[in-house]
Backbone bond lengths (Angstrom), bond angles and torsions (degrees), N, CA, C in turn:
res aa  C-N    CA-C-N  psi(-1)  N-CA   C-N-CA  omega(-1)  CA-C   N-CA-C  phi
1 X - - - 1.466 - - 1.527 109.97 -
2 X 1.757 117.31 139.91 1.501 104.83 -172.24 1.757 89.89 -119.42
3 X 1.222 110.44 41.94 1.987 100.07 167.39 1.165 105.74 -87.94
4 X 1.479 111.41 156.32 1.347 120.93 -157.56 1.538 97.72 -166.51
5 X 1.727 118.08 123.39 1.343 95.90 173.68 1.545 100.04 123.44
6 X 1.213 97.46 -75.49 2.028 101.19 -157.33 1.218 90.17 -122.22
7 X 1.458 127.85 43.68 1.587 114.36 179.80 1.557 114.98 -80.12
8 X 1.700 102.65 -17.40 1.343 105.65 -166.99 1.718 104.58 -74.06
9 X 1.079 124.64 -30.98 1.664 126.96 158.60 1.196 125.83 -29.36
10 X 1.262 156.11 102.53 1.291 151.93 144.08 1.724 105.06 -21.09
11 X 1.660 114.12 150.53 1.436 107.26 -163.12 1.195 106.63 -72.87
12 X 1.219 135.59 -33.23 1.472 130.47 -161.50 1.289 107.81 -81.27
13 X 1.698 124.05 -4.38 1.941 131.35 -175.39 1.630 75.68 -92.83
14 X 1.186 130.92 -68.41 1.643 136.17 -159.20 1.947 87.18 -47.74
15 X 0.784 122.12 -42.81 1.691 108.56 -153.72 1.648 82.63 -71.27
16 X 1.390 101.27 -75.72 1.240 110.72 -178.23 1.524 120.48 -5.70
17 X 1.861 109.95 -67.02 1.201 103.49 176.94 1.516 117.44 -86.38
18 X 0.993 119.47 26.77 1.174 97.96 -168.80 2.211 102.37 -133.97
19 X 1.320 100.02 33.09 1.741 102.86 -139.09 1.209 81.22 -82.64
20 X 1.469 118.42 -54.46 1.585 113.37 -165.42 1.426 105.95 -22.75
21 X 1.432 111.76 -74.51 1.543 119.65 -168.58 1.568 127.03 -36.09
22 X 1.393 109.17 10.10 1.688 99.54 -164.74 1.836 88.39 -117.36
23 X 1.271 80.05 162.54 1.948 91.10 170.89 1.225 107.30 -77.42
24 X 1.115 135.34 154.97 1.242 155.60 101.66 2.233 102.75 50.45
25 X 1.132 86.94 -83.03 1.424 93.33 -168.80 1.563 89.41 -77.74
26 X 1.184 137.46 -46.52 1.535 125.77 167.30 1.583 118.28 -20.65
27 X 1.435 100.66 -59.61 1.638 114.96 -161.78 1.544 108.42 -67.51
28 X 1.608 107.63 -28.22 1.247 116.13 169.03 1.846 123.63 -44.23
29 X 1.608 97.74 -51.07 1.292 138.61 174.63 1.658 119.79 -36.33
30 X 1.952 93.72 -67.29 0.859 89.22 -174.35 1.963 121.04 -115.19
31 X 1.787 92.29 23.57 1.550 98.58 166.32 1.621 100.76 -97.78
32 X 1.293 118.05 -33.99 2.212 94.00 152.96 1.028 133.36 -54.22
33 X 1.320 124.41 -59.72 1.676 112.73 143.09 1.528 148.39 16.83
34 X 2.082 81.75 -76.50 1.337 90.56 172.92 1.852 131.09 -86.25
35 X 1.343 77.71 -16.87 1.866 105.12 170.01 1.293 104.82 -77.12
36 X 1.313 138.46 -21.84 1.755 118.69 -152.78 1.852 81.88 -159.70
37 X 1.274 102.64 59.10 1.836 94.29 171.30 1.435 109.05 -63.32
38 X 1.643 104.85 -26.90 2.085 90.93 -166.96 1.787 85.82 -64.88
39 X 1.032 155.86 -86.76 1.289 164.83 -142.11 1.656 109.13 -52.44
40 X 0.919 108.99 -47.28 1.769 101.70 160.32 1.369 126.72 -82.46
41 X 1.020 108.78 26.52 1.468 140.13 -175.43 1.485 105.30 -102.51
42 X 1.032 103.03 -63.46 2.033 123.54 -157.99 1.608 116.09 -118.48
43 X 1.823 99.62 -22.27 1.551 97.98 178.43 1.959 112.05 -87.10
44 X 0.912 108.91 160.56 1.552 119.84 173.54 1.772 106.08 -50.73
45 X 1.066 94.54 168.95 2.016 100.31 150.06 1.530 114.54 -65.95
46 X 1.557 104.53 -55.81 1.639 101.12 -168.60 1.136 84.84 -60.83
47 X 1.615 150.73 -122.66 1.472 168.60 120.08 1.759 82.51 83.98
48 X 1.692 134.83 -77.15 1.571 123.95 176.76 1.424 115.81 -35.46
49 X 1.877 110.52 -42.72 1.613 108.13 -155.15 1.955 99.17 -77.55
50 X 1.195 106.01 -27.93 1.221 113.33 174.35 1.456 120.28 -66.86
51 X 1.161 111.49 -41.46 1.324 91.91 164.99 1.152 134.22 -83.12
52 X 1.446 121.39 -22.40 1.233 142.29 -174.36 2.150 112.54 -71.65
53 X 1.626 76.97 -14.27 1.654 89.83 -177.60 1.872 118.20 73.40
54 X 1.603 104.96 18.30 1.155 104.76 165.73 1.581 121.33 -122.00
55 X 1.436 114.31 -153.11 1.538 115.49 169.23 1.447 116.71 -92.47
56 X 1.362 115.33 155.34 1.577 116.70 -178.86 1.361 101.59 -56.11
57 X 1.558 111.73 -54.27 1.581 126.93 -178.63 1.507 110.57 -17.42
58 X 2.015 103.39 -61.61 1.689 101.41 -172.49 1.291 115.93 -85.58
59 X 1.604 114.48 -3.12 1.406 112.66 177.15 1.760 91.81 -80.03
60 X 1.115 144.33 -16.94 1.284 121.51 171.55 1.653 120.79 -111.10
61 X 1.459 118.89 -0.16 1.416 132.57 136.10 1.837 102.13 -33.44
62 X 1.404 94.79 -73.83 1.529 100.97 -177.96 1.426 118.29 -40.70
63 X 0.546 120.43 -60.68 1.696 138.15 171.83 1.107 104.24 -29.91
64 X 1.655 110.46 -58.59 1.895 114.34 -163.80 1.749 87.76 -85.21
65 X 0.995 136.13 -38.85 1.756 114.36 170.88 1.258 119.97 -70.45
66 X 1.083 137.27 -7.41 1.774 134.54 144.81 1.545 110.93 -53.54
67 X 1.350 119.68 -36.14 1.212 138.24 -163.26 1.589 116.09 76.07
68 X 1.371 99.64 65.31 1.570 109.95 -178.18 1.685 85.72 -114.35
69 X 1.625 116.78 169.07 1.502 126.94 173.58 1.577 108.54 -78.56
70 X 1.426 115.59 -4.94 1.346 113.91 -156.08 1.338 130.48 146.89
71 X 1.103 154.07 128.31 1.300 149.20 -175.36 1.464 137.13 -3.97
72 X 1.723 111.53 -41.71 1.432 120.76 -178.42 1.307 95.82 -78.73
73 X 1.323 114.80 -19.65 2.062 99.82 -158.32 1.377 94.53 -88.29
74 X 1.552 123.37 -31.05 1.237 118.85 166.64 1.949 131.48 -56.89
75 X 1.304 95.78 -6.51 1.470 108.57 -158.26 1.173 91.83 -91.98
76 X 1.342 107.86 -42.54 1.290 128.58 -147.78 1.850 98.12 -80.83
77 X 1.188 132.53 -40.05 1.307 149.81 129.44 1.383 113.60 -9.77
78 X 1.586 114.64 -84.59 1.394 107.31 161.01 1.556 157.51 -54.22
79 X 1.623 90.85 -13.93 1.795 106.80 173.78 1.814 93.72 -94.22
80 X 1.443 147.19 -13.78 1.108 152.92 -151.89 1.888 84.59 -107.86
81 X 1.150 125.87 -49.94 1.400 136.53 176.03 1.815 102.42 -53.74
82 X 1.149 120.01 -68.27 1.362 140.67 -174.96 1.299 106.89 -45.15
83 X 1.340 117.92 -67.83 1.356 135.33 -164.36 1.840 95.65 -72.57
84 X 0.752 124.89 -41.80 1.812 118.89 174.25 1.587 94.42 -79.76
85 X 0.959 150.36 -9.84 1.053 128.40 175.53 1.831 112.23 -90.28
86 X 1.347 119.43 -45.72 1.301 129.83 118.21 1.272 115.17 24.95
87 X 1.186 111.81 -91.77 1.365 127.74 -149.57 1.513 108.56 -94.94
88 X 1.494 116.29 -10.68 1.031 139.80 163.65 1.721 114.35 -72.12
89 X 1.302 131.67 -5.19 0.908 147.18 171.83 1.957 116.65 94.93
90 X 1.265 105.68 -5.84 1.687 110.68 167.17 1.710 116.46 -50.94
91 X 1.247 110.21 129.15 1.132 122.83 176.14 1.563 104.51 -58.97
92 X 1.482 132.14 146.83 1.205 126.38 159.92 1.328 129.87 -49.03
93 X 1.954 102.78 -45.86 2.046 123.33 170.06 1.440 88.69 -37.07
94 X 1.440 133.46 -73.15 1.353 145.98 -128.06 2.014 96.71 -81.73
95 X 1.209 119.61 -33.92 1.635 121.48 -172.04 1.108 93.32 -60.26
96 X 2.036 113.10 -50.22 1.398 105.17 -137.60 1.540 91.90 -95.63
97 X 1.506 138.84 -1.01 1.051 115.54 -164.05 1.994 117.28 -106.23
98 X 1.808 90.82 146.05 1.910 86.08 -144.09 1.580 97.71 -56.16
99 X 1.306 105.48 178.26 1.746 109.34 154.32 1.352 114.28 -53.39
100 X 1.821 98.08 -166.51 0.992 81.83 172.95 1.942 105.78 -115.02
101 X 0.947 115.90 16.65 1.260 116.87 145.78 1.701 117.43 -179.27
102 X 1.793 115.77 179.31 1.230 109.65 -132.04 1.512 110.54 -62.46
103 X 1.240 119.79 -168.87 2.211 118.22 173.31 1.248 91.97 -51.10
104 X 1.326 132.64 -71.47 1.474 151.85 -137.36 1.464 93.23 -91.80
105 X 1.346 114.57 88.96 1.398 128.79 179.61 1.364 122.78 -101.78
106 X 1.634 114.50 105.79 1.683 106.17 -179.29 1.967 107.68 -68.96
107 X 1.250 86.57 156.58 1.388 111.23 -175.77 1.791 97.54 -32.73
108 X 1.585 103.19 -80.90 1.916 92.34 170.15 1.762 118.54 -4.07
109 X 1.502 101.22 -72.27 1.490 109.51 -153.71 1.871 107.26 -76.92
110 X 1.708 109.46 -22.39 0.902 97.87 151.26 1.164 155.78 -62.13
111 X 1.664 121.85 -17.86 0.912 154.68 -147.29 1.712 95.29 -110.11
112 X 1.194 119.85 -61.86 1.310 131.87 161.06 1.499 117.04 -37.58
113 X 1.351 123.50 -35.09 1.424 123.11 -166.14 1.266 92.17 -92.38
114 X 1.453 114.23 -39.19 1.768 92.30 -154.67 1.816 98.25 -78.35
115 X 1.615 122.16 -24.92 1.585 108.69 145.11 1.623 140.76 -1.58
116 X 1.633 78.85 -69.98 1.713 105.38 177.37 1.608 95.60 -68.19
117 X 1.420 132.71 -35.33 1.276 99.81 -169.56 1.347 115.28 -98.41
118 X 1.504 114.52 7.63 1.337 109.08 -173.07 1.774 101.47 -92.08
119 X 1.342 106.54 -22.12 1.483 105.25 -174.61 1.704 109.27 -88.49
120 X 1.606 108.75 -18.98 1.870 108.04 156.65 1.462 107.56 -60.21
121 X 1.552 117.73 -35.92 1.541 108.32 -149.28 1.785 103.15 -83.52
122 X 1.399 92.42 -34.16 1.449 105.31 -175.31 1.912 108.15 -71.55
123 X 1.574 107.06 -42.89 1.653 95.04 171.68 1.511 114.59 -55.95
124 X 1.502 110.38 -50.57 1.848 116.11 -174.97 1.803 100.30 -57.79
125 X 1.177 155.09 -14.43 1.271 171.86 -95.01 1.376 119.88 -167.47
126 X 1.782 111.79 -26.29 1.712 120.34 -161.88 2.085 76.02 -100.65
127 X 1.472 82.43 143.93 1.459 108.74 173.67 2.076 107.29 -109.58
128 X 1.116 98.68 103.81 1.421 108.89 -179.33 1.753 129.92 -38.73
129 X 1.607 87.47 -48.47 1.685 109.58 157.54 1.503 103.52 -40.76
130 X 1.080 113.32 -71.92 1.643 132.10 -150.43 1.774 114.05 -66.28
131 X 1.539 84.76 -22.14 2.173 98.58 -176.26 1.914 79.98 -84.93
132 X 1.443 102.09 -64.74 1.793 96.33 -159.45 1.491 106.98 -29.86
133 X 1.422 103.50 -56.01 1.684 110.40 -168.11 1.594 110.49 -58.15
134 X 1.261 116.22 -37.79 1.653 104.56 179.82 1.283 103.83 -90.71
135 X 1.076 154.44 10.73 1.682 150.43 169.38 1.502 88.17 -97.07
136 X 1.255 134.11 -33.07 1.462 133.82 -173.62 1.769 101.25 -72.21
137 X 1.000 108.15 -58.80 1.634 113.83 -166.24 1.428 106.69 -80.28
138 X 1.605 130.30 -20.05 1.724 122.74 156.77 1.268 98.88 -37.98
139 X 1.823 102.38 -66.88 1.750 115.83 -132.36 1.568 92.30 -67.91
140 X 0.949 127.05 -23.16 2.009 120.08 -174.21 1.603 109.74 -105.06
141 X 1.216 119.59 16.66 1.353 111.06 -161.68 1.389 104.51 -105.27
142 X 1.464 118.07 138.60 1.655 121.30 -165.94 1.626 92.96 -50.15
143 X 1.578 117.59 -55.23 0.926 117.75 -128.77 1.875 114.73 -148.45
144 X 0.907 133.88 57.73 1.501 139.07 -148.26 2.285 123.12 -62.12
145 X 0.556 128.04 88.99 1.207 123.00 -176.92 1.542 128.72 -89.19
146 X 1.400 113.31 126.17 1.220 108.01 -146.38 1.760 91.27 -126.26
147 X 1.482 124.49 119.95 1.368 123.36 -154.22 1.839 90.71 -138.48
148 X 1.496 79.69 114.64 1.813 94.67 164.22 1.294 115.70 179.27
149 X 1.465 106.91 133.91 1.363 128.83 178.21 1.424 117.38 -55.52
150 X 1.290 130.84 171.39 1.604 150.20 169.78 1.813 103.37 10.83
151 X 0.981 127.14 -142.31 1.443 145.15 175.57 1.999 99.84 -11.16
152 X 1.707 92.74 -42.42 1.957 82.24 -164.45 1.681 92.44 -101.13
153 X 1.408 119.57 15.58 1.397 113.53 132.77 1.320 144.95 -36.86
154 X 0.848 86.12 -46.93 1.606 113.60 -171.98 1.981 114.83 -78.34
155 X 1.694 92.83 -42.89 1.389 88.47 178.04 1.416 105.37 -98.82
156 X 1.478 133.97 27.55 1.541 123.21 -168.84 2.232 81.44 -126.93
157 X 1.256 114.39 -15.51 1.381 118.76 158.66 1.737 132.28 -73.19
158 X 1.815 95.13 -35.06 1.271 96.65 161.04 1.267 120.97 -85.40
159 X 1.547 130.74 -3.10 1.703 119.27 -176.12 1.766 83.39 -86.01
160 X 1.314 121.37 -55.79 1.667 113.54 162.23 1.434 127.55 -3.10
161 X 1.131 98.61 -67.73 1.717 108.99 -179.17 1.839 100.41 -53.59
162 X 1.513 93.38 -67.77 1.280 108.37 -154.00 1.788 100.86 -57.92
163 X 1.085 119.89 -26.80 1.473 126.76 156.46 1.547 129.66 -48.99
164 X 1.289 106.69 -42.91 1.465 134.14 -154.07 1.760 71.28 -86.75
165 X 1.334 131.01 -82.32 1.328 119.11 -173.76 1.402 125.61 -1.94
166 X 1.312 104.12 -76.44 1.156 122.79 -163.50 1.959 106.35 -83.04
167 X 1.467 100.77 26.76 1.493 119.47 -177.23 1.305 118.26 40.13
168 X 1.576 127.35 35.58 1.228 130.72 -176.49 1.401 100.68 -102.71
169 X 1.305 129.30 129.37 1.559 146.94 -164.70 1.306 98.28 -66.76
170 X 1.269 116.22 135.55 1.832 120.69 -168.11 1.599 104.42 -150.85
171 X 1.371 159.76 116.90 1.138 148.13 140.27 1.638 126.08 -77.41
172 X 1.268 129.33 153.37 1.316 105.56 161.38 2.055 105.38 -124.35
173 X 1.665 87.91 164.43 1.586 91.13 178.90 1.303 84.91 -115.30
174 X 1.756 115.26 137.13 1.512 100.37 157.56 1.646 99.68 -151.19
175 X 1.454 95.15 55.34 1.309 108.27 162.21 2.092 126.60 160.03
176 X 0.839 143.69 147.56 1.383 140.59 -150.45 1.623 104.89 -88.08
177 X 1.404 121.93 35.67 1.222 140.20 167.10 1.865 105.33 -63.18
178 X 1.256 106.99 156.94 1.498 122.29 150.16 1.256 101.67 -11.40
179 X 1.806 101.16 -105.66 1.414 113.19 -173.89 1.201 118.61 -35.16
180 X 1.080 128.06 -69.80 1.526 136.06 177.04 1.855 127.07 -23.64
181 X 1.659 88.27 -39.03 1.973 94.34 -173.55 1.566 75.81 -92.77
182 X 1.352 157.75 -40.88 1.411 135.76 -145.29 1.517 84.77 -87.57
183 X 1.444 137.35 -5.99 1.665 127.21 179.31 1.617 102.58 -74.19
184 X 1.572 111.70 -45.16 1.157 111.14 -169.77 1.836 116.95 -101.22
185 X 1.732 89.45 9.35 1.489 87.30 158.55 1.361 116.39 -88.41
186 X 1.300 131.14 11.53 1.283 130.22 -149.76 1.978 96.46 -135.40
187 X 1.128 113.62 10.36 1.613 145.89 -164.41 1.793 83.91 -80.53
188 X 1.112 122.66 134.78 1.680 158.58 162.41 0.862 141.66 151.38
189 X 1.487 114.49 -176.44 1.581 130.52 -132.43 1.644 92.57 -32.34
190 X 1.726 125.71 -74.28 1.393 118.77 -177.14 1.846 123.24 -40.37
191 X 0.771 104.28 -44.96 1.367 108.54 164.07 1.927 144.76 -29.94
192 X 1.121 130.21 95.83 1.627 134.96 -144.63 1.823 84.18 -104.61
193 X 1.599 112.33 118.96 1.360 110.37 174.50 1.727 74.92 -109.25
194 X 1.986 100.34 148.24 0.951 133.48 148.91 1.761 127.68 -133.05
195 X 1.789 91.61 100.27 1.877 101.70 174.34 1.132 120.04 -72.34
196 X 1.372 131.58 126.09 1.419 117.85 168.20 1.867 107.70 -107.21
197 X 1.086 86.80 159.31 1.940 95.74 -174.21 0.909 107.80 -165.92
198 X 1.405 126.74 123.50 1.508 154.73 92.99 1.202 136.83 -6.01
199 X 1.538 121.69 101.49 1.818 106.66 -164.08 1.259 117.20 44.03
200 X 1.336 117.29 -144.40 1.268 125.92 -166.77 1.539 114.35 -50.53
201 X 0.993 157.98 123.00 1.477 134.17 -173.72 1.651 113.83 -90.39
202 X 1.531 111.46 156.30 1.648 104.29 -164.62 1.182 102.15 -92.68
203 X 1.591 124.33 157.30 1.383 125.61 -169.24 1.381 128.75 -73.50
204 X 1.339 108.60 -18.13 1.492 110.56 151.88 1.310 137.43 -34.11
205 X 1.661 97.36 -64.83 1.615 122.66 159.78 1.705 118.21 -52.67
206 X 1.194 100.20 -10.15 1.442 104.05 177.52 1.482 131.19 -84.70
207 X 1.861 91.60 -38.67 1.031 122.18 -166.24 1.678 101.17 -94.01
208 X 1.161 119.16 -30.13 1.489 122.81 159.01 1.351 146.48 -55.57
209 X 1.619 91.98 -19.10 1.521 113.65 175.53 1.499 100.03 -92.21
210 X 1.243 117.20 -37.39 1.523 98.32 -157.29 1.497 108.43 -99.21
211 X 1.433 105.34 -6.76 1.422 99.70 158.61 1.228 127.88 -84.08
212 X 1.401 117.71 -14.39 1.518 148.16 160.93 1.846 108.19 -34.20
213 X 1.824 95.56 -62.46 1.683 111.48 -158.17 1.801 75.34 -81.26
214 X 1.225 128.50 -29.80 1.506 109.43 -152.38 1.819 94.33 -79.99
215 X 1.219 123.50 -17.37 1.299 108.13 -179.25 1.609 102.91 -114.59
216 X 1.468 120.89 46.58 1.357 128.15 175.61 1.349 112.43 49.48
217 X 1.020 137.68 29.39 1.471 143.69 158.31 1.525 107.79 -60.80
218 X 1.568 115.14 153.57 1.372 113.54 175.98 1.502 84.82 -107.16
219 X 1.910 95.75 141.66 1.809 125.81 166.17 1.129 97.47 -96.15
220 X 1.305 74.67 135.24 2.213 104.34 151.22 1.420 98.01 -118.14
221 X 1.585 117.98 141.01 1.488 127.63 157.09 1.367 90.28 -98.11
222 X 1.162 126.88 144.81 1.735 138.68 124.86 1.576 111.62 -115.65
223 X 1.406 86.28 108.72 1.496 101.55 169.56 1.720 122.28 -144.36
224 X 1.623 96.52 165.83 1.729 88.24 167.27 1.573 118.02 -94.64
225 X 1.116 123.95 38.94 1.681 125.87 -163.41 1.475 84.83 -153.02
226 X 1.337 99.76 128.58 1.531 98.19 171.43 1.326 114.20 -113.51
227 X 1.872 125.48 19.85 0.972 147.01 177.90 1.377 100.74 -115.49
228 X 1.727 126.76 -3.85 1.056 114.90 175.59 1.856 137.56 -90.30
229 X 1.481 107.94 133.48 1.736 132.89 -161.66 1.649 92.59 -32.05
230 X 0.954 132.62 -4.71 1.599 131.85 168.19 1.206 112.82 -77.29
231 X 1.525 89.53 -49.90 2.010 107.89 -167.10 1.202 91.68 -66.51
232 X 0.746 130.33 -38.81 1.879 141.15 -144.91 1.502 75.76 -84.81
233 X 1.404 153.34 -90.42 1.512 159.40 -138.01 1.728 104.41 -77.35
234 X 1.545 119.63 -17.38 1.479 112.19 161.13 1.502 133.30 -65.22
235 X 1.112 99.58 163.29 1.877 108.33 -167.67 2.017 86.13 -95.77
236 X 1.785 98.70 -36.72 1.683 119.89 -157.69 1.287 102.94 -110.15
237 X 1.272 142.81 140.97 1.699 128.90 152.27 1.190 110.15 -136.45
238 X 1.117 119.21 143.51 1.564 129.60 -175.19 1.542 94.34 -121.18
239 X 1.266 113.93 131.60 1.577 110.64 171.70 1.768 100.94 -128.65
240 X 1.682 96.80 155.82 1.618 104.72 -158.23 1.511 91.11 -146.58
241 X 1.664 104.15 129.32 1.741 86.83 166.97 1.326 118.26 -113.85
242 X 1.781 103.34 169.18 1.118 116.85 -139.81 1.501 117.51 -126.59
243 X 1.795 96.53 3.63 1.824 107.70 -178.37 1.274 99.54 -42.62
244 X 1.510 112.22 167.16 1.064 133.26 148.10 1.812 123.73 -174.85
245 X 0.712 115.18 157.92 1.850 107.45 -167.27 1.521 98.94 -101.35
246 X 1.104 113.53 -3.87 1.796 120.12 172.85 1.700 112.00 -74.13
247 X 1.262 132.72 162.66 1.095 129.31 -179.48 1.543 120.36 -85.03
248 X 1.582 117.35 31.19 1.215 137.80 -160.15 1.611 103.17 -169.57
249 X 1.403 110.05 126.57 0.992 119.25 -174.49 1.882 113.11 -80.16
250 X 1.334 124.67 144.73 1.328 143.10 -145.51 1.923 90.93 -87.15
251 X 1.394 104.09 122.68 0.917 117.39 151.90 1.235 135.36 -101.40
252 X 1.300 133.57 20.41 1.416 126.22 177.09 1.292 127.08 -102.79
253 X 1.155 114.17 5.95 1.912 114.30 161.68 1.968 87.32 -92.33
254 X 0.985 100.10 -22.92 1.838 82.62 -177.83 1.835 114.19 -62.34
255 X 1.419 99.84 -52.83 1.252 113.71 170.04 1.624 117.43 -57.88
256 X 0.642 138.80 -38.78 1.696 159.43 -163.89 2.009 96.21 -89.62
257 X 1.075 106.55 -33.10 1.676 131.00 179.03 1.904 94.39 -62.63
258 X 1.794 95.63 -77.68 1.335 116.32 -167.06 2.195 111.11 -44.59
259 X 1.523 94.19 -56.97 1.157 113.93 170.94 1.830 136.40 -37.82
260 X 2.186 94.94 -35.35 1.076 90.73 162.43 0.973 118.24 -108.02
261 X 1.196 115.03 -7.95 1.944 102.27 177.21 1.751 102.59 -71.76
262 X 1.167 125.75 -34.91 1.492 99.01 -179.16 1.657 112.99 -75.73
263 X 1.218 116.41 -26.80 1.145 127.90 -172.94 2.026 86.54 -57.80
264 X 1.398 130.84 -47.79 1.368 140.94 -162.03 1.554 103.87 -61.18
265 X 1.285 97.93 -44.14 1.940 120.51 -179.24 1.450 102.19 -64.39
266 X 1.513 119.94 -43.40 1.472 117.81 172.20 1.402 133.59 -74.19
267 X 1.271 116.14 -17.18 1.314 132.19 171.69 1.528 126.61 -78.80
268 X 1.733 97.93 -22.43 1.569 103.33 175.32 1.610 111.27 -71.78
269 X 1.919 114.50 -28.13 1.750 103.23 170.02 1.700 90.80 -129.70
270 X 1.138 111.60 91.21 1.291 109.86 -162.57 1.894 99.78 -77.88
271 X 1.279 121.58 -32.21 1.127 120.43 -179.77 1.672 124.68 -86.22
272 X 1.505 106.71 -3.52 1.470 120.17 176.71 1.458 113.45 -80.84
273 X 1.706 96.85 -51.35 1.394 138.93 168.02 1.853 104.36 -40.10
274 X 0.933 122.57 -63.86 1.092 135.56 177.57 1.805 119.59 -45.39
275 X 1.419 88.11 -78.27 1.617 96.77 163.81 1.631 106.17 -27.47
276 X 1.556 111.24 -75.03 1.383 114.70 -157.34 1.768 104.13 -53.88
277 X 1.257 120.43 -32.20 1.541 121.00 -167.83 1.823 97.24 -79.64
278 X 1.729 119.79 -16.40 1.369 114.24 175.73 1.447 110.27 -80.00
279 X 1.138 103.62 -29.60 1.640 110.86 173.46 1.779 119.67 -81.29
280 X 1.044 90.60 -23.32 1.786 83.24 163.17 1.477 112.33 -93.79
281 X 1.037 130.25 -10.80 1.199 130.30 175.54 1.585 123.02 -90.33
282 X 1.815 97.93 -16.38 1.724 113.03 145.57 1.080 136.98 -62.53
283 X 1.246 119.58 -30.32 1.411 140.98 -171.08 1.709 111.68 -65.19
């Protein structure tokens, strides 16, 4: 073998970084590869080029621009990749199964993935304790208040709705108006404040929580900061993430968040629950 350099990489990090550099039918090569390591592992050259939809020829071109001698040393690379991954405790389903789309990711699909990873990061992330207890304290609560500014307006209106369904009393504050301070003048002991925040959190939401704990109200934080002055003033916190490579931070583990906790609130009288959502849907 003449690699030199990036040996310490497992092959599919080396392709990875190194993809630009290949042609065309290369990239083909080595984005199957990186999608289907068990199979370039155990399959032939011909048997890779075939699936890969090219010639054996450039599947071992490929090979010699990794700086392998040739096909087996490359294989041999990838079953050495596999087998530590293996033993590392990865399921085989999970090695072999592709992304969800190719290395060379347009902005769209980037945008899309890091989605997918905010709603993995946020399921591996939800504390079970912490959902029971706030699906517990909605479903009994005189009176629910749901406080958030601009953008988490919007989603502290849809847990509203989705509340209002299931005819459980919900207000929202989403801003230091009239109405809004006489919502949270009307804040006690029965009373469930839920802040949501985004980055920095707005001072409203700030000021809602702590007048919240000051008149024995139970908090919920929902936020993406789990260091954030909300989280910090909850009894409850739900944290959701919020990467994204867009110039706007990702809301869809938030939504996907919102969705199951009421969906959680509905399942505790799922057949009471029901009725009442057939009867609003009579109306």
């Amino acid at each position: 073998m003449t690699r030199t350099g990036t040996t310490a990489l497992t092959l599919s990090e080396e392709i990875r970084q190194r993809f630009d550099e290949f042609s065309r039918s290369q990239k083909d090569v080595g984005q199957y590869i990186v999608d289907h390591l068990e199979e370039a592992a155990f399959h032939t050259a011909e048997e890779l080029a075939r699936r890969a939809n090219t010639s054996s020829s450039t599947v071992v071109r490929f090979a010699q621009a990794l700086g392998f001698e040739g096909f087996p040393e490359l294989q041999a690379a990838a079953r050495d990749e596999y087998r530590r991954a293996r033993e590392n405790g990865a399921a085989a389903a999970d090695i072999a199964a592709p992304p969800l789309f190719p290395i060379d990711q347009t902005e769209f699909e980037a945008a899309l993935a890091a989605d997918h990873a905010n709603l993995v990061e946020t399921a591996h992330k939800v504390d079970r304790d912490e959902v029971a207890a706030v699906v517990d304290l909605i479903s009994r609560a005189s009176r629910t208040v749901l406080c958030g500014t601009d953008q988490m307006a919007f989603f502290a209106s849809y847990l509203r709705h989705l509340l209002m369904l299931l005819e459980l009393r919900a207000e929202v504050v989403a801003s230091p108006s009239q109405e809004g301070l006489a919502k949270l003048g009307r804040v006690d002991e029965t009373t469930v404040m839920i802040g949501f925040s985004a980055g920095r959190p707005q001072p409203l939401v700030v000021r809602a929580m702590k007048l919240a704990r000051h008149r024995r109200a139970a908090t919920i934080a929902v936020a993406d900061a789990t260091l954030s002055e909300v989280a910090k003033l909850a009894d409850h916190r739900l944290y959701y993430s919020s990467n994204s490579p867009a110039y706007v931070r990702s809301h869809t583990a938030l939504l996907s968040l919102i969705q199951a906790l009421a969906y959680g609130v509905y399942a505790l009288d799922e057949s009471a629950y029901a009725d009442r959502i057939r009867a609003f849907r009579l109306k």
